[in-house]
N, C-alpha and C positions, 0 to 999 in steps of 0.2 A: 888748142884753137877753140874758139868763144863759137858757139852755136848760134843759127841767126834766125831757128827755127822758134816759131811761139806755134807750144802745144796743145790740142785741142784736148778735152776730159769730156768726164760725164756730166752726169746731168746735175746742177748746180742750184736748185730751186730752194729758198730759205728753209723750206721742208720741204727732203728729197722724194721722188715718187718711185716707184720701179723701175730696177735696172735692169738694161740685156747689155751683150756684146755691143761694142762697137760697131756699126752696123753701114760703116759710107762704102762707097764700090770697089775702092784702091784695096781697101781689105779684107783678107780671106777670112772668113769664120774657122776653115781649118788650122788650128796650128801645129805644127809639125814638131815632133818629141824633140828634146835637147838634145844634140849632138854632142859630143865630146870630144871631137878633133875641129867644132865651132870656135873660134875665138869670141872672146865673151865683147869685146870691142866691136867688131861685126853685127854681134847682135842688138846692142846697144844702139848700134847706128841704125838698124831698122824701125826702131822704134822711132824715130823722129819721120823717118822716110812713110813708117807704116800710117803714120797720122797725117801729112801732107798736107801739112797746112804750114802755110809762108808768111813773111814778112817781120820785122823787127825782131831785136834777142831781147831777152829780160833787161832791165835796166840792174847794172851790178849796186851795193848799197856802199854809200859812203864810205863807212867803215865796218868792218868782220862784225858782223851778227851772231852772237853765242847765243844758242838755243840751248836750254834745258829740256828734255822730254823725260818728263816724269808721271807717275800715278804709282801711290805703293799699294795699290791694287793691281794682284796679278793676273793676269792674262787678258789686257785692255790692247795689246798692240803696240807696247811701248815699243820696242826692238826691235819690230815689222815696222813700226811707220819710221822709226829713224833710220835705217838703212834703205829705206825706199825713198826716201825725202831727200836723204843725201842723194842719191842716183838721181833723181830725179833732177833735183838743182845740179848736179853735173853735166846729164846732157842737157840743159839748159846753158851750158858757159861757165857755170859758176867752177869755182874752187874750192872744195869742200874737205873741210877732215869731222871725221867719226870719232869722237872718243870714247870707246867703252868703259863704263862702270861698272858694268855688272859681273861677277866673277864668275857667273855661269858662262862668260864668253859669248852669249850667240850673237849678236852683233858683227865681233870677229868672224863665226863660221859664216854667217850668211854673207858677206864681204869676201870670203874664200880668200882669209888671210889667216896663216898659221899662229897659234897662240898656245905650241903647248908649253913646261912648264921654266925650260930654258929660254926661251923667247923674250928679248926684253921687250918689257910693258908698260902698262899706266901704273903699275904697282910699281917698279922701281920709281918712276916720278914722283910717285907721292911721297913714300918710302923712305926713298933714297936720295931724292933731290936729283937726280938723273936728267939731264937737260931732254924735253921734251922731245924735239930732231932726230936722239938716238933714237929712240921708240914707232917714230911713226911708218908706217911704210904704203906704198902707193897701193891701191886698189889693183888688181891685173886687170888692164888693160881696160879700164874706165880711166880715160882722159879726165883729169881734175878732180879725180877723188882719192882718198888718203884716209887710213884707220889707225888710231894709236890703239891696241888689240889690250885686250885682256886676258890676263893667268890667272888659273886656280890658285894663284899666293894672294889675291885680291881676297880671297876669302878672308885673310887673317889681319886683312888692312884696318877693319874697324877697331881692332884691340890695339894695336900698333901707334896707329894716328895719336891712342891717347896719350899719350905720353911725350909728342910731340909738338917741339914753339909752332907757334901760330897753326894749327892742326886742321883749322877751318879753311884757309887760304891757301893751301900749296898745289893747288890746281891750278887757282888764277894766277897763283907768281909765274908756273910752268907756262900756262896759254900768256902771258907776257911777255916772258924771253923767247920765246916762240919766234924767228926772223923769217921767215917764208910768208907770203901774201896768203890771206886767207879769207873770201866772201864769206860763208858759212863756217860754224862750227856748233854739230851735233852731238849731244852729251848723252849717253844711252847708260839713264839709270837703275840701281838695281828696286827694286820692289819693296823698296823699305825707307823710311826717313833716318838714317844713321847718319853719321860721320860723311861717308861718300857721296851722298845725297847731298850733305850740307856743302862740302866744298866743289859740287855743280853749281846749286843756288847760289853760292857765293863767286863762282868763277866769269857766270853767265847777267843778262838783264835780263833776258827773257823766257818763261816758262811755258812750253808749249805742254797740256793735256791731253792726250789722246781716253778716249771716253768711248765702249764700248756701247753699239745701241741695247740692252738686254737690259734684263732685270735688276737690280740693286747699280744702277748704272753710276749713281751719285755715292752709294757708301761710301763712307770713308773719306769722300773729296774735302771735308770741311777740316780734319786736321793737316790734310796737305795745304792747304789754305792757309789755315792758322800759320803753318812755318814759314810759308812765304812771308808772311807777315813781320814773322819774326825776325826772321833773315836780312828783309829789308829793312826794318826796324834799330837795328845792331850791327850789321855785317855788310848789307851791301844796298844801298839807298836806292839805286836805280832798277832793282829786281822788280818784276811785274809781269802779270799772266798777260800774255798778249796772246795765244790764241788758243783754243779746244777745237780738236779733229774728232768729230766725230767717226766711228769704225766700225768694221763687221755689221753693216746696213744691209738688212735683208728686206726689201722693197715689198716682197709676199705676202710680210706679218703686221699686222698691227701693232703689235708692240713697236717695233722698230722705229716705226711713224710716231708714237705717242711718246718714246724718250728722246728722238731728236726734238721734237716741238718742246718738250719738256727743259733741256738742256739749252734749248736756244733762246727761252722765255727766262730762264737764271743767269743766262751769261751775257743773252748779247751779241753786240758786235765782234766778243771775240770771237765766236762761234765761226771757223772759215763755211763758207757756205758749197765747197766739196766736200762730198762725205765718202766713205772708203767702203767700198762693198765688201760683204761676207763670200770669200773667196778660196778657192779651191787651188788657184793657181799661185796665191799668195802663200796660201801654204806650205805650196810643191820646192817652191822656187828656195831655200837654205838648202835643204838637204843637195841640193845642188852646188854652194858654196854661190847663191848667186840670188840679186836680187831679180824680182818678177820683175821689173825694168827688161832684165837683159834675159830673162829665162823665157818668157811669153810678154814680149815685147806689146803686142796689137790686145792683150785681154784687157778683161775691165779695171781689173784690180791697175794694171800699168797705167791705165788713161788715166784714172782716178789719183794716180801718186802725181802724174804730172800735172794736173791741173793743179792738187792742192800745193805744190810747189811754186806753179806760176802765181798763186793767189797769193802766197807768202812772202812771194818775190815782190809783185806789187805795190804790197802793202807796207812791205817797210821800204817803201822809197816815197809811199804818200798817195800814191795812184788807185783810185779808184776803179775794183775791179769789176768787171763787166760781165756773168755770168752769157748773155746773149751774144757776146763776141768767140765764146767756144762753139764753132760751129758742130764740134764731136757731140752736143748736150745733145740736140732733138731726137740724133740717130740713138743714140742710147737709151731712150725712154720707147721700149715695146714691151708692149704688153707680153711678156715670154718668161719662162723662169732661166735662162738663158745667163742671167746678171752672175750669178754665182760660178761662174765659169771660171 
């Protein structure tokens, strides 16, 4: 059942300021540890009730939006912001599947869907030609979400592929024959531009970024560039970076302030203008098998994934989005170190 809740986020300023907790009356600054006889669906639902804010559901997009979330620079947030993005456009109504690339699997664990190495995967799809349906399986107990998981045999997919017809495309032939409805779909890639990287950029139009605020933030981005390039050049005509998330924004430091202005001054409009706090609870929330959505529903890190989801949602339907319509943004700008929560 389609949500008809629009959720409020943080603070959404072209350049973000400092962040605290969520801060309106309906919600507790306490959040109470994970239970484990919690159903993760309950929780989930809090998070809509815990932000309380009414009126209209996202507008769903014409047709399934394939996101690439890439950077093979590692440790920007790639597989934190995909499993949260998808959550997030879940409780928002959408219909979402996860596809992991990466054959470290975390995407799977954070999903708290089994991947070990009898599991079938995205590696027999690729592989095997394995129609994608067998592979995929429902999130527990997140309404409208679905993970095609990853095995440690993904490891050996880039030697393999080589030797296979069309080796660039067997992703998108799979997301083709694919018969299930699908708003979204989340490509969680591994940290490298190989083979599996390419047949994301070829299965997907659109390349989302995620861009840590820190130091050497841009390294590196200009050969992931160039491949798009490439890709679209050769392979798949309608590829194009449509948005950079900015991540792990620490409100406190200068620095942080100085590469979002930085990054937003190189890119623009795609730049969504939520940005993702450096987050304690973001972290906490895999080793849970769960995303910070359903793990600490009311923290910053959760407001933040939903706002940049509504903004995404938005945006690919044309809608011009309204930072001042978040009534969650004012409450979230105190002066507290609080935001890291």
């Amino acid at each position: 059942m389609r949500s008809d809740a629009n959720i409020a986020g943080p603070m959404t300023d072209p350049v973000p300021g400092p962040r605290s907790e969520f801060a309106a009356e309906d919600v507790s600054r306490e959040t109470p540890p994970p239970m484990d006889d919690a159903p993760i669906g309950r929780a989930a639902q809090l998070a809509v009730a815990a932000l309380g804010r009414a009126g209209e559901g996202l507008p769903r997009p014409e047709q399934t939006r394939v996101m690439i979330v890439a950077n093979q620079k590692g440790g920007v947030g790639k597989t934190t912001t995909t499993v949260n993005l998808a959550a997030s456009l879940a409780l928002h109504g959408a219909r979402v599947l996860v596809v992991d690339l990466d054959p470290q699997g975390n995407a799977s664990t954070a999903l708290g869907i089994d991947h070990h190495a009898e599991v079938p995967s995205i590696y027999d799809v690729l592989v095997d030609s394995r129609p994608l349906s067998e592979v995929v399986q429902p999130v527990p107990d997140v309404e409208g979400l679905f993970c095609a998981p990853a095995t440690i045999d993904l490891a050996g997919a880039e030697i393999e592929l080589v030797s296979l017809v069309a080796r660039e495309s067997r992703l998108q032939r799979a997301i083709q024959a694919y018969e299930q409805p699908l708003d979204y779909i989340l490509i969680d890639c591994p940290p490298s531009l190989g083979l599996l990287t390419v047949n994301a950029l070829v299965a997907g139009a659109e390349v989302l970024i995620p861009i840590q605020c820190e130091y050497y933030a841009l390294e590196g981005l200009g050969q992931l560039l160039r491949n798009v390039d490439l890709v679209r050049g050769h392979l798949n005509p309608a590829l194009h970076v449509s948005t950079i998330l900015l991540t792990m924004y620490d409100g406190r430091t200068r620095l942080a302030s100085q590469v979002a202005e930085e990054v937003r001054s190189h890119f623009g409009e795609e730049v969504l203008r939520t940005s993702i706090p450096r987050s304690v609870r973001i972290s906490e929330a895999p080793s849970y098998g769960q995303t910070v959505l359903t793990y600490d529903p009311s923290s910053s890190g959760a407001l933040s994934y939903l706002e940049a989801a509504r903004e995404i949602a938005l945006r690919g339907v044309g809608v011009r989005y309204d930072p001042q319509h978040a009534h969650g943004a004012q409450n979230a700008q105190q002066n507290t170190p609080e935001g890291i929560q």
